[in-house]
VEXTOR-292318 format. One record per residue (C-alpha): residue in three letters; x, z, y. Coordinates in steps of 0.001 Angstrom, whole numbers, padded with zeros to 6 digits. Layout:
<atoms>
+------+---------+---------+---------+
: code :    east :      up :   north :
+------+---------+---------+---------+
:  ala :       X :       Z :       Y :
...
+------+---------+---------+---------+
</atoms>
This chain:
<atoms>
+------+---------+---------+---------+
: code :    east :      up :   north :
+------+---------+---------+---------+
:  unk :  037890 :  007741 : -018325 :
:  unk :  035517 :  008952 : -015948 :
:  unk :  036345 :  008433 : -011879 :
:  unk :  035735 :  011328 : -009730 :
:  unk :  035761 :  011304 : -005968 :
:  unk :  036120 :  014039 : -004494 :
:  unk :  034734 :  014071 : -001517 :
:  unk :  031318 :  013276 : -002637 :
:  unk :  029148 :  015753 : -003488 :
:  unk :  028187 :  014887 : -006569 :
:  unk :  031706 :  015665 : -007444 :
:  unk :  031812 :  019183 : -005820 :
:  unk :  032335 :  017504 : -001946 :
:  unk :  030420 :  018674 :  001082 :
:  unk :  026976 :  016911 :  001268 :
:  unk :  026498 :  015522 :  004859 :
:  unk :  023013 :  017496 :  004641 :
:  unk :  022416 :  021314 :  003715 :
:  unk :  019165 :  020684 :  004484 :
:  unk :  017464 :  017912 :  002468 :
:  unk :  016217 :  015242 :  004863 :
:  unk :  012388 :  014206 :  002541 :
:  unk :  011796 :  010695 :  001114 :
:  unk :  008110 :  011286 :  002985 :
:  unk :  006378 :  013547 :  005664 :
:  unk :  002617 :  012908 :  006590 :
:  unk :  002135 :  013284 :  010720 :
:  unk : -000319 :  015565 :  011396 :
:  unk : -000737 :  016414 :  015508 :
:  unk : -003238 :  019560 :  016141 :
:  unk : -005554 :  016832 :  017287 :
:  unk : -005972 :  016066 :  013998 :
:  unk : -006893 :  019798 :  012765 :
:  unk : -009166 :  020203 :  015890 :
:  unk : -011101 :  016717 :  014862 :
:  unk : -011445 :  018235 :  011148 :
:  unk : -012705 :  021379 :  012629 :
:  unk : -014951 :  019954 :  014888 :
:  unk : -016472 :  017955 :  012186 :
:  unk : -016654 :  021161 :  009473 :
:  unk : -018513 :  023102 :  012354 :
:  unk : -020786 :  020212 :  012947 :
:  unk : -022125 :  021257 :  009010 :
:  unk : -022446 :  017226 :  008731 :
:  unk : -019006 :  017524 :  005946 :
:  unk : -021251 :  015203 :  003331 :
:  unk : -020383 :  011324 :  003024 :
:  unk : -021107 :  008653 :  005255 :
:  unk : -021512 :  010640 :  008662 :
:  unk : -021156 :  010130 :  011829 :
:  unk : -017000 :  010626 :  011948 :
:  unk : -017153 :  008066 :  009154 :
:  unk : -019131 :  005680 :  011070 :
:  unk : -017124 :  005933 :  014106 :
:  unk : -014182 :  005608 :  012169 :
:  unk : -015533 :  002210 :  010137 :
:  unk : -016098 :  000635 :  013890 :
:  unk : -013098 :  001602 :  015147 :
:  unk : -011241 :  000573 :  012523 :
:  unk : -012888 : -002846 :  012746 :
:  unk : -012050 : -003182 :  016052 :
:  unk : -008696 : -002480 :  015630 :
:  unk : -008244 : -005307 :  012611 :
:  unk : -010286 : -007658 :  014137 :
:  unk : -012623 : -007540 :  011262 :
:  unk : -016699 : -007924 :  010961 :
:  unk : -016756 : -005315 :  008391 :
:  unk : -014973 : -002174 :  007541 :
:  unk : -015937 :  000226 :  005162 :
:  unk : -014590 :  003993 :  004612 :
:  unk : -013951 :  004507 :  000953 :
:  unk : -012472 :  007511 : -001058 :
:  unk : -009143 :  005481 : -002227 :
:  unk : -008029 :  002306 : -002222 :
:  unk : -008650 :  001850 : -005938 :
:  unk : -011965 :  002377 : -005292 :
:  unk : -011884 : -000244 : -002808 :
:  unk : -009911 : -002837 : -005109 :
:  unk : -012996 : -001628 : -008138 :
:  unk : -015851 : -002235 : -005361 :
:  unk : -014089 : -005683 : -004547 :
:  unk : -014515 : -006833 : -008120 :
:  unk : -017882 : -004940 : -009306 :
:  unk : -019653 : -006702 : -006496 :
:  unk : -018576 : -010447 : -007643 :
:  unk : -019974 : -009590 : -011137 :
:  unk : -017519 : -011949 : -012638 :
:  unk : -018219 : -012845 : -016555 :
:  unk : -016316 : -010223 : -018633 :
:  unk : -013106 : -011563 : -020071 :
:  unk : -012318 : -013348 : -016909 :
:  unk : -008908 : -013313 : -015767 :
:  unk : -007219 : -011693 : -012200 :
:  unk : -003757 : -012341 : -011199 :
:  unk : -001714 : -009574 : -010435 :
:  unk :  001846 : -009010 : -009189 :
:  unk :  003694 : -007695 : -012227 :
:  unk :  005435 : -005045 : -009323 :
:  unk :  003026 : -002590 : -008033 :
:  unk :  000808 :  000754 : -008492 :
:  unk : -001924 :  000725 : -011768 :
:  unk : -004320 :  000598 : -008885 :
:  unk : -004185 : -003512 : -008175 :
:  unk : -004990 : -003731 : -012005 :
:  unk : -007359 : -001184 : -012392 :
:  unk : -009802 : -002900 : -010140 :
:  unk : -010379 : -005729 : -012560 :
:  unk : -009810 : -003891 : -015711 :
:  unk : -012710 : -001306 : -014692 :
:  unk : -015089 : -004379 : -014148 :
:  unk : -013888 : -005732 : -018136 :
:  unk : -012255 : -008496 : -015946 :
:  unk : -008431 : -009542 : -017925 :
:  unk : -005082 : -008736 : -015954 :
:  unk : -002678 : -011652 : -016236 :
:  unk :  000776 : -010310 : -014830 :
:  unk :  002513 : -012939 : -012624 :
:  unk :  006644 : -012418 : -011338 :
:  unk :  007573 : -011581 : -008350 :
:  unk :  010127 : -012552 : -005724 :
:  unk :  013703 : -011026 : -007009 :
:  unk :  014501 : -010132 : -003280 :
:  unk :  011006 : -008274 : -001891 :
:  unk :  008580 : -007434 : -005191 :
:  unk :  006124 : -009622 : -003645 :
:  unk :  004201 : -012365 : -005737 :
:  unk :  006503 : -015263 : -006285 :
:  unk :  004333 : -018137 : -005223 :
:  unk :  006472 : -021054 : -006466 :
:  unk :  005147 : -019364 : -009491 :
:  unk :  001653 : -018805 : -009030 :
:  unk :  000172 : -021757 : -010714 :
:  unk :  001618 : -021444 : -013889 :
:  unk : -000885 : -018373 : -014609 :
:  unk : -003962 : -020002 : -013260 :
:  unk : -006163 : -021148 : -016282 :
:  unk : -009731 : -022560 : -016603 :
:  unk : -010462 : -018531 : -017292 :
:  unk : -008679 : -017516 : -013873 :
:  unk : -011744 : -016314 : -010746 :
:  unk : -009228 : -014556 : -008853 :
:  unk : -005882 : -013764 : -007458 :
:  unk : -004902 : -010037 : -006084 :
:  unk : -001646 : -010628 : -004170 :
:  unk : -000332 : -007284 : -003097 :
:  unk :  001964 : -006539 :  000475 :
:  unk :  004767 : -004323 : -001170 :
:  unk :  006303 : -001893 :  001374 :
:  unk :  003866 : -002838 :  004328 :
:  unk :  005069 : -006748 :  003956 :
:  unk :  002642 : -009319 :  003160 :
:  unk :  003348 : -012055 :  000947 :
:  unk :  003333 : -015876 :  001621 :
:  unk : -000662 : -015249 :  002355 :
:  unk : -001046 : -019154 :  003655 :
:  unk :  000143 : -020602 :  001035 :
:  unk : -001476 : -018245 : -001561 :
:  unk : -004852 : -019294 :  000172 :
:  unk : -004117 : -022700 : -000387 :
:  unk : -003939 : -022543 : -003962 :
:  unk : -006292 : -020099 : -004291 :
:  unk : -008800 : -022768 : -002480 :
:  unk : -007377 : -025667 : -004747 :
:  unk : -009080 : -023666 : -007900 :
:  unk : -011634 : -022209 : -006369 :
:  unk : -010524 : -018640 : -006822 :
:  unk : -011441 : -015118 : -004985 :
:  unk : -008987 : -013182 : -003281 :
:  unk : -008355 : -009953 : -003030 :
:  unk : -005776 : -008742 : -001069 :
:  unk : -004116 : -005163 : -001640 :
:  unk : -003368 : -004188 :  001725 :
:  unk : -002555 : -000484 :  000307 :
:  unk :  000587 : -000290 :  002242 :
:  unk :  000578 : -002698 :  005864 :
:  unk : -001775 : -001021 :  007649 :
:  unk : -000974 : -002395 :  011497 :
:  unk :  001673 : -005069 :  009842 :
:  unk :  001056 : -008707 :  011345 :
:  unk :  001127 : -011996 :  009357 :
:  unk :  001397 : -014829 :  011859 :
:  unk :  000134 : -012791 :  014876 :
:  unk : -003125 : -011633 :  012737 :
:  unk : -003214 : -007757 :  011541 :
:  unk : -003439 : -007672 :  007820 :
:  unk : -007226 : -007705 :  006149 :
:  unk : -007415 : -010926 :  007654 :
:  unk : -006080 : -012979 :  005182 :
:  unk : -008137 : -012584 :  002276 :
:  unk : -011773 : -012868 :  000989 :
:  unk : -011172 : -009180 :  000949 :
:  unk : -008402 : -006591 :  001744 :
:  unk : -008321 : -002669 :  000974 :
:  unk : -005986 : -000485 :  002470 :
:  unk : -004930 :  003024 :  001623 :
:  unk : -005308 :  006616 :  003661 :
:  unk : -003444 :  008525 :  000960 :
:  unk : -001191 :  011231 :  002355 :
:  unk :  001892 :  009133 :  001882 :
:  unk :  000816 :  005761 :  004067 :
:  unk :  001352 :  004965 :  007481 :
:  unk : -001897 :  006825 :  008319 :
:  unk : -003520 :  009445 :  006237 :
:  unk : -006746 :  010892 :  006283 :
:  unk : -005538 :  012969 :  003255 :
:  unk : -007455 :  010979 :  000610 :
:  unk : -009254 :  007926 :  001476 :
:  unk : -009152 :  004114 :  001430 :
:  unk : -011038 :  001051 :  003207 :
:  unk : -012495 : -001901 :  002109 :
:  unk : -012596 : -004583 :  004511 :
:  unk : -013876 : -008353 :  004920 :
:  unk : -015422 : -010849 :  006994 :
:  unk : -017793 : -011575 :  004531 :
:  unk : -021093 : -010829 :  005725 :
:  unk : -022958 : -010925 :  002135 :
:  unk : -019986 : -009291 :  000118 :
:  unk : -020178 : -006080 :  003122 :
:  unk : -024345 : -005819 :  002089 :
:  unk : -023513 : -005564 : -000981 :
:  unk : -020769 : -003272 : -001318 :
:  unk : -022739 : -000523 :  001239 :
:  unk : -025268 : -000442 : -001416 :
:  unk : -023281 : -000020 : -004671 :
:  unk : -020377 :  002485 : -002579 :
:  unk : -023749 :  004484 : -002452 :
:  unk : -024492 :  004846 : -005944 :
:  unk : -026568 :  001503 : -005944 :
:  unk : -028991 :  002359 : -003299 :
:  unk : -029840 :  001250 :  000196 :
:  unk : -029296 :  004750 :  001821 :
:  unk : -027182 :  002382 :  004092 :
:  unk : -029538 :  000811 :  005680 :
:  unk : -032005 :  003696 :  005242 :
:  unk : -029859 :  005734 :  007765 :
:  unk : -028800 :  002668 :  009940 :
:  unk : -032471 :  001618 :  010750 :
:  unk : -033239 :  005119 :  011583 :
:  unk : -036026 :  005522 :  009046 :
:  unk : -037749 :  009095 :  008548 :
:  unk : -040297 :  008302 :  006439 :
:  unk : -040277 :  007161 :  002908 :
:  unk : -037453 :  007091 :  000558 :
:  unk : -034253 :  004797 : -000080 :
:  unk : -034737 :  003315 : -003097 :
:  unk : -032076 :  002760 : -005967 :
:  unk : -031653 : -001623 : -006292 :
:  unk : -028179 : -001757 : -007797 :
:  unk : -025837 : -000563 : -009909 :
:  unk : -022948 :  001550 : -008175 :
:  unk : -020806 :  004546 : -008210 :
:  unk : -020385 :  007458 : -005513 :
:  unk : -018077 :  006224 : -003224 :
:  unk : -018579 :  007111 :  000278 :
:  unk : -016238 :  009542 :  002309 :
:  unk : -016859 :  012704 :  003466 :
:  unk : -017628 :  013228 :  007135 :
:  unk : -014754 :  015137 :  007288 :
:  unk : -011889 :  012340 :  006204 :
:  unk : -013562 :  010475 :  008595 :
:  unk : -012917 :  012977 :  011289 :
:  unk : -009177 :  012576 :  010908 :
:  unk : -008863 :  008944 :  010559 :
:  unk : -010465 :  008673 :  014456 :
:  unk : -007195 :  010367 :  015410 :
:  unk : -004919 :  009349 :  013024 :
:  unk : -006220 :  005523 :  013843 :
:  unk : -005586 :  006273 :  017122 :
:  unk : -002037 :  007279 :  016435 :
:  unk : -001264 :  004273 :  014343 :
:  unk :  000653 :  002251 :  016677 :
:  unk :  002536 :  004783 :  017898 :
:  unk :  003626 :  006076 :  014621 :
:  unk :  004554 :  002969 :  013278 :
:  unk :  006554 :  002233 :  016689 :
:  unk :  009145 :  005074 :  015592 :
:  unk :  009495 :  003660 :  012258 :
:  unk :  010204 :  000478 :  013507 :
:  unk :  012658 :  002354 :  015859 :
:  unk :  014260 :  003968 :  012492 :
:  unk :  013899 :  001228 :  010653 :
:  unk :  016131 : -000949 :  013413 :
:  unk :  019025 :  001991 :  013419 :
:  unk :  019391 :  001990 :  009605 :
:  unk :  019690 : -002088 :  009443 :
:  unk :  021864 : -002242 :  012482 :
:  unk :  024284 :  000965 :  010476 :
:  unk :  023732 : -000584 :  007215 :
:  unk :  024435 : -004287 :  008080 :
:  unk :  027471 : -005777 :  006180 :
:  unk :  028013 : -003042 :  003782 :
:  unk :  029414 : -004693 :  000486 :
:  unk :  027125 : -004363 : -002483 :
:  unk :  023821 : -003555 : -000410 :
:  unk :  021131 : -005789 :  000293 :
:  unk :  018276 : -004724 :  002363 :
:  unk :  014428 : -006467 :  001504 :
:  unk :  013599 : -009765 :  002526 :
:  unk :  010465 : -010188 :  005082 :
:  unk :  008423 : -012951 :  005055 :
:  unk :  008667 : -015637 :  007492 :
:  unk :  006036 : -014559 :  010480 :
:  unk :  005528 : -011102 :  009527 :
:  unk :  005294 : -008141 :  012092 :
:  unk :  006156 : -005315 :  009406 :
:  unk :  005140 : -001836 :  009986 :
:  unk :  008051 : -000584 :  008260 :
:  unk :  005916 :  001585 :  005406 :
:  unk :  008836 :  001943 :  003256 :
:  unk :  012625 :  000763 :  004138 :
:  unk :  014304 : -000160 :  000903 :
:  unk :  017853 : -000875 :  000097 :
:  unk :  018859 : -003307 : -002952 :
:  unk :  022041 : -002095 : -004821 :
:  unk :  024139 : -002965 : -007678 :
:  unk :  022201 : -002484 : -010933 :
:  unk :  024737 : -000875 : -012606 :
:  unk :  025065 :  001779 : -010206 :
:  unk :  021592 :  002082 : -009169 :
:  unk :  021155 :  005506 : -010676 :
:  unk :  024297 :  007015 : -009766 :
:  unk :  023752 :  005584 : -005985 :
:  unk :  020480 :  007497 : -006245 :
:  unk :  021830 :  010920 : -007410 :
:  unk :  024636 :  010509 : -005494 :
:  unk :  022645 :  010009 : -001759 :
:  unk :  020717 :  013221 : -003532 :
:  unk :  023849 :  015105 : -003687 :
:  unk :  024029 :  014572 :  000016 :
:  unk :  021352 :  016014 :  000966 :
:  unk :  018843 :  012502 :  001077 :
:  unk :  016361 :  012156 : -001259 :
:  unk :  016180 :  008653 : -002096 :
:  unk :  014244 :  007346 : -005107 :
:  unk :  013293 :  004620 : -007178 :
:  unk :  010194 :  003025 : -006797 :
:  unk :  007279 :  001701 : -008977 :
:  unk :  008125 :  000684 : -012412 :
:  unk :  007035 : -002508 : -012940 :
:  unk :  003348 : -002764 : -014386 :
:  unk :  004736 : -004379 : -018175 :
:  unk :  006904 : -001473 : -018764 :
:  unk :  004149 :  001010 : -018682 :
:  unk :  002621 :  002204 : -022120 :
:  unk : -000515 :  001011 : -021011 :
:  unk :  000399 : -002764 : -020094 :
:  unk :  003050 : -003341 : -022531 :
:  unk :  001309 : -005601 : -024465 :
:  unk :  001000 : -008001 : -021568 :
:  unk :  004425 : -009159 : -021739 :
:  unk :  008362 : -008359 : -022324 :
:  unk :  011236 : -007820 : -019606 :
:  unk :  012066 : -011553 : -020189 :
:  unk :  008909 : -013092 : -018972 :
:  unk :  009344 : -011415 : -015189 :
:  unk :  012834 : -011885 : -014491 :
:  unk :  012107 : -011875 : -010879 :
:  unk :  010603 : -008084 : -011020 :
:  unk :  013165 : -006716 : -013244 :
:  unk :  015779 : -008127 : -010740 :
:  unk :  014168 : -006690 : -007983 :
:  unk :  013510 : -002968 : -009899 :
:  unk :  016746 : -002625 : -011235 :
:  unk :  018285 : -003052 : -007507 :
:  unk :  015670 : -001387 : -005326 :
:  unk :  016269 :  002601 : -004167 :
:  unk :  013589 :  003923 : -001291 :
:  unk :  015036 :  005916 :  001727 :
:  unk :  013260 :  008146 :  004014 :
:  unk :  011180 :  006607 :  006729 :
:  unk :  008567 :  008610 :  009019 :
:  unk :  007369 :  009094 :  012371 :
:  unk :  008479 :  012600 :  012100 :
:  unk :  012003 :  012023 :  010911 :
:  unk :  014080 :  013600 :  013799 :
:  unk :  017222 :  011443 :  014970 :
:  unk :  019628 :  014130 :  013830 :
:  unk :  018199 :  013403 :  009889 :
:  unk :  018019 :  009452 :  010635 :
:  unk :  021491 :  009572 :  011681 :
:  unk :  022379 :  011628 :  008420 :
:  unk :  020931 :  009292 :  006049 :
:  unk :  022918 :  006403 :  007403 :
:  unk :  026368 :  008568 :  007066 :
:  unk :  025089 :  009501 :  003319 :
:  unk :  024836 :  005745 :  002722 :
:  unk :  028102 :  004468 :  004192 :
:  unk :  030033 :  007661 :  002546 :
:  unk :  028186 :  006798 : -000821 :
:  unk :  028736 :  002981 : -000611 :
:  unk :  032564 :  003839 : -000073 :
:  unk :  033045 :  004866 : -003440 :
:  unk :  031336 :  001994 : -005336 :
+------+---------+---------+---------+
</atoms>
């Protein structure tokens, strides 16, 4: 028999929203339109300008960085990362069996094998008590990923990864301005590359950034983000005669002036946007604290998290029905990535049995909305759409 309760309103009940409060709103101020204008009236709106430049030092500043470098996307960044080690083909990467296609594409597009590795049942992040069972006399890197903005055990990954002698490659897609141990992500590995798409804690609508402290691995990657050629340098040592010349291989990577434009602003921004999602973040956990059946995300010890996504961990059983349900109500909650093995094009790299960790974690984890824009009215609503839902389980 089924149970109905009536006053939910997925069983005809008045939602506590009319209005449904969005999983995700970019922040864009007028500063940001006037920078974008002020760039497309410059006529400088090709890659690698000025804005861009600005932005890549600022941006390096801010990190406390040598090196960063404005890309289009931050699977760009994680195929630059690889391309420029030139690894033999058919040698294998580590990656978190929970996150986007992006964190494997970056080896796969450099004919570099993805081994899958579990991940911690209670935050999708790599489970490093794990971690050496994948290494193999084949394995030249690790790409440890920092789901929802909150870096993994990054001290002890290093370790190992120093123990084998192994690169790493940290996907940083999501923690822009998170801390681990009182250091801003893209410090911790060999390299880190961090996302601008439209739904991260900064946007400059499309874009990404590769970043390192690696002196020889930054030459290298200005050349082949630059379709192989030492334009770079051309421009940077102010040369007028002559021609760059093409020494590499490569790929067109470099941002237009105009992305860069907006990330000056947006950069500047960044604190201050991720200060009112730490300030909605803090309300939901203190509302949402000690409600049977929900769990929220475990941090990791000495992490300053800049609260990219909040996520709640609920019965498995229910997880769909608490989704459509906190729909029903007006808040548009939704699942997450599906982990990487599941997906047509990784299936053959293992079987729901082999990750128990990620499947433990997926079949729990629901997203709600968190950003700088959400209005206190439509925090407070998402909180009453959780308790009313939870009431009923």
């Amino acid at each position: 028999m089924t149970i109905t309760h009536p006053e939910l309103a997925i069983d005809g009940g008045e939602p506590i929203s009319k209005e449904p409060v969005l999983i995700h709103k970019p922040s864009i101020t007028d500063e940001d339109v006037r920078s974008v204008a002020e760039a497309m009236r410059s006529t400088f709106v090709s890659g690698d300008g000025p804005a861009c430049r600005e932005f890549e030092k600022k941006l390096a500043a801010y990190l406390g960085v040598k090196h960063a470098l404005f890309l289009t996307s931050c699977t760009v960044a994680l195929d630059l990362a690889f391309m420029a080690k030139g690894f033999p083909a058919g040698s294998e990467v580590i990656v978190p069996n929970f996150t986007y296609t992006s964190t494997a594409l970056g080896p796969i597009l450099n004919n570099l094998k993805v081994v899958l590795a579990d991940v911690r049942p209670d935050n999708g992040n790599l489970d490093v008590e794990k971690l050496e069972s994948y290494i193999t006399e084949k394995t030249v890197a690790i790409c440890p990923v920092d789901y929802a903005g909150n870096p993994p055990e990054m001290d002890e990954i290093n370790a190992i990864a120093k123990k084998h002698g192994l690169y790493v490659v940290q996907d940083t897609a999501q923690s822009i301005g998170s801390k681990y141990k009182g250091r801003y992500t893209g410090n911790q590995g060999d390299a880190s590359t961090f996302s601008f798409h439209g739904t991260k804690n900064m946007t400059t609508g499309e874009g990404g950034a590769l970043v390192t402290n690696d002196d020889e691995l930054a030459d290298l990657i200005k050349i082949m983000r630059e379709k192989g050629t030492d334009k770079y340098a051309f421009l940077t040592d102010n040369r007028t005669r002559g021609y760059y010349e093409y020494v590499n291989k490569g790929s067109s990577y470099v941002q237009s002036n105009i992305n860069g434009a907006m990330g000056i602003t947006q950069l500047d921004r960044l604190e201050a946007m991720n200060a009112r999602r730490r300030e909605i973040a803090e309300y939901y956990l203190d509302q949402l604290t000690g409600i049977p059946q929900l769990d929220f995300l475990k941090l990791t010890e000495g992490v300053e998290h800049n609260w990219h996504l909040f996520g709640i961990l609920v019965p498995p059983a229910r997880k769909y029905w608490v989704m459509d349900a906190l729909r029903a109500e007006g808040v548009l909650a939704n699942v997450h990535y599906t982990p990487l093995h599941r997906n047509k094009y990784y299936e053959h790299l293992g079987t729901d049995d082999d990750f128990p960790g990620s499947m433990t974690f997926f079949n729990r984890l629901l997203r709600l909305p968190i950003y700088p824009s959400l209005t206190d009215g439509e925090m407070e609503k998402v909180a009453a759409a959780v308790k009313k839902v939870f009431t009923q389980l």
